[in-house]
KOLTOR-827083 format. One record per residue (C-alpha): x, y, z; residue in three letters; residue number from 1. Coordinates in nm, 3 decimals. Layout:
residues N
{r {X,Y,Z},"ALA",NUM}
...
***
This chain:
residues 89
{r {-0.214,-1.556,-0.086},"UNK",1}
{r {-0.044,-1.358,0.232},"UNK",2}
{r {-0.219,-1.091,0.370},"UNK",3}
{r {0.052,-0.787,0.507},"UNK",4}
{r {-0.097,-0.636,0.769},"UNK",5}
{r {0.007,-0.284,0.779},"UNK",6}
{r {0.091,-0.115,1.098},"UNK",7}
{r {-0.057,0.191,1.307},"UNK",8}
{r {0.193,0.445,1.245},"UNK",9}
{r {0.312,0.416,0.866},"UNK",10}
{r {0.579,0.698,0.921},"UNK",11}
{r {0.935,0.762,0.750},"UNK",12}
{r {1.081,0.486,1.011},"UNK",13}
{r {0.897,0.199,0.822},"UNK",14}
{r {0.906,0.281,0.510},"UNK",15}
{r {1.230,0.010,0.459},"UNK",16}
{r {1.041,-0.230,0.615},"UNK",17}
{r {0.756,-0.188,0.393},"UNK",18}
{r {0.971,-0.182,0.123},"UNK",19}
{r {1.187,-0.545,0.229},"UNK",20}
{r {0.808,-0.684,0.291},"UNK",21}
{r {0.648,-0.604,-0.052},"UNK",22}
{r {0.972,-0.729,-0.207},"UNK",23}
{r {0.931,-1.046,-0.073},"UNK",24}
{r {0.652,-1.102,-0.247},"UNK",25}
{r {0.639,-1.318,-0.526},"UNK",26}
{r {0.315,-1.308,-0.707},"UNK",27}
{r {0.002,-1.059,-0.584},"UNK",28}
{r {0.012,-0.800,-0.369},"UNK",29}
{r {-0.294,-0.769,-0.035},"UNK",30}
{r {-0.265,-0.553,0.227},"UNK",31}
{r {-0.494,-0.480,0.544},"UNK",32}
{r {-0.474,-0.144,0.603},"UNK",33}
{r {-0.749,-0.152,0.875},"UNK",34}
{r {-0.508,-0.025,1.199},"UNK",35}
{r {-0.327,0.215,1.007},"UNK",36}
{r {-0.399,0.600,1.156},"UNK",37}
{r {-0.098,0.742,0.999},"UNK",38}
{r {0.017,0.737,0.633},"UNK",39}
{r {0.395,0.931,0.562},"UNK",40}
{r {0.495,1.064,0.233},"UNK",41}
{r {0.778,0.765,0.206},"UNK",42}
{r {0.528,0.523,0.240},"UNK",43}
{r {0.308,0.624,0.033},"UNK",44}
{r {0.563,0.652,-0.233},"UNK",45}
{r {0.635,0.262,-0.161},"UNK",46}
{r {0.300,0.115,-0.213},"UNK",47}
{r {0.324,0.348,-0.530},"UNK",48}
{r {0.597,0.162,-0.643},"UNK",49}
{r {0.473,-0.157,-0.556},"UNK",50}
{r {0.115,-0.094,-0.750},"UNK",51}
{r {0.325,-0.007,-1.043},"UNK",52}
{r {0.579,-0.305,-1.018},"UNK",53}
{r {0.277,-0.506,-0.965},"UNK",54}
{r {0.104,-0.387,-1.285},"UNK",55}
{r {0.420,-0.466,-1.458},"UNK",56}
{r {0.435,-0.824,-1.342},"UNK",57}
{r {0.103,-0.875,-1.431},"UNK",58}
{r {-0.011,-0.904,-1.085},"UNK",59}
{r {-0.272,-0.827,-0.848},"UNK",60}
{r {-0.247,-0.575,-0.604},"UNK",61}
{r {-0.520,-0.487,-0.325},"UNK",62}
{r {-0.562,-0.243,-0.003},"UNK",63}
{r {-0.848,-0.399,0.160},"UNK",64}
{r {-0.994,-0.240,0.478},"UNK",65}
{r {-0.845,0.096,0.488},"UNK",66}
{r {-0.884,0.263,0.755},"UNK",67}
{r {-1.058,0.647,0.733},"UNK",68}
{r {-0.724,0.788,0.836},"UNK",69}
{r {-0.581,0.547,0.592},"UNK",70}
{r {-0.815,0.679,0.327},"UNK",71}
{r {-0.784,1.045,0.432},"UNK",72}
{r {-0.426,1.034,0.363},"UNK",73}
{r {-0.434,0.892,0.047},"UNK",74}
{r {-0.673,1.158,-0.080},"UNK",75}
{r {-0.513,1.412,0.096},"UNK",76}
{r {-0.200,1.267,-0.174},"UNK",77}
{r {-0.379,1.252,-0.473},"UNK",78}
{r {-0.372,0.827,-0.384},"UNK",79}
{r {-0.725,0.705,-0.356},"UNK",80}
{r {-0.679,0.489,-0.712},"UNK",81}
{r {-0.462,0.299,-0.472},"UNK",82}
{r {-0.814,0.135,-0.356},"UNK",83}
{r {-0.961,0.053,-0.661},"UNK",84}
{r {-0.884,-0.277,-0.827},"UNK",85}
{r {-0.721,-0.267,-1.152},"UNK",86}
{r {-0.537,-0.088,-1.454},"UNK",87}
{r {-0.324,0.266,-1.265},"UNK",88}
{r {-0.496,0.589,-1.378},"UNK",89}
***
């Protein structure tokens, strides 16, 4: 299983990059967010998609080592069942 490392700034500018990426993959879904220190609203509302698509494929998907800032983001969105392992809210 490939690990995507996610990058430091996670702004508008990557969020078609992030989306090519997590289309490429076939079966689970693992990311590192450990470097990221900025999370936009476009990619946020990619790795949305993807946990959903995921889901539908019967497949995992996992954020492992999020950052704080990482983590701040996401509950400043209303995201943080992003971390947690299994069924969407």
């Amino acid at each position: 299983m490939a690990v995507l490392c996610l990058p430091e700034d996670m702004g508008t500018v990557f969020a078609v990059t992030l989306l090519q990426e997590l289309r490429e993959q076939s079966t689970d879904i693992t990311l590192n967010a450990g470097s990221v220190k900025r999370l936009g609203g476009r990619c946020f509302e990619v790795l949305l998609s993807a946990q959903k698509t995921a889901h539908a494929r019967q497949s995992r998907f996992l954020i492992q080592n999020p950052s704080a800032e990482f983590t701040q983001a996401l509950e400043t969105m209303g995201g943080t069942f992003l971390l947690e392992e299994g069924d969407t809210p």
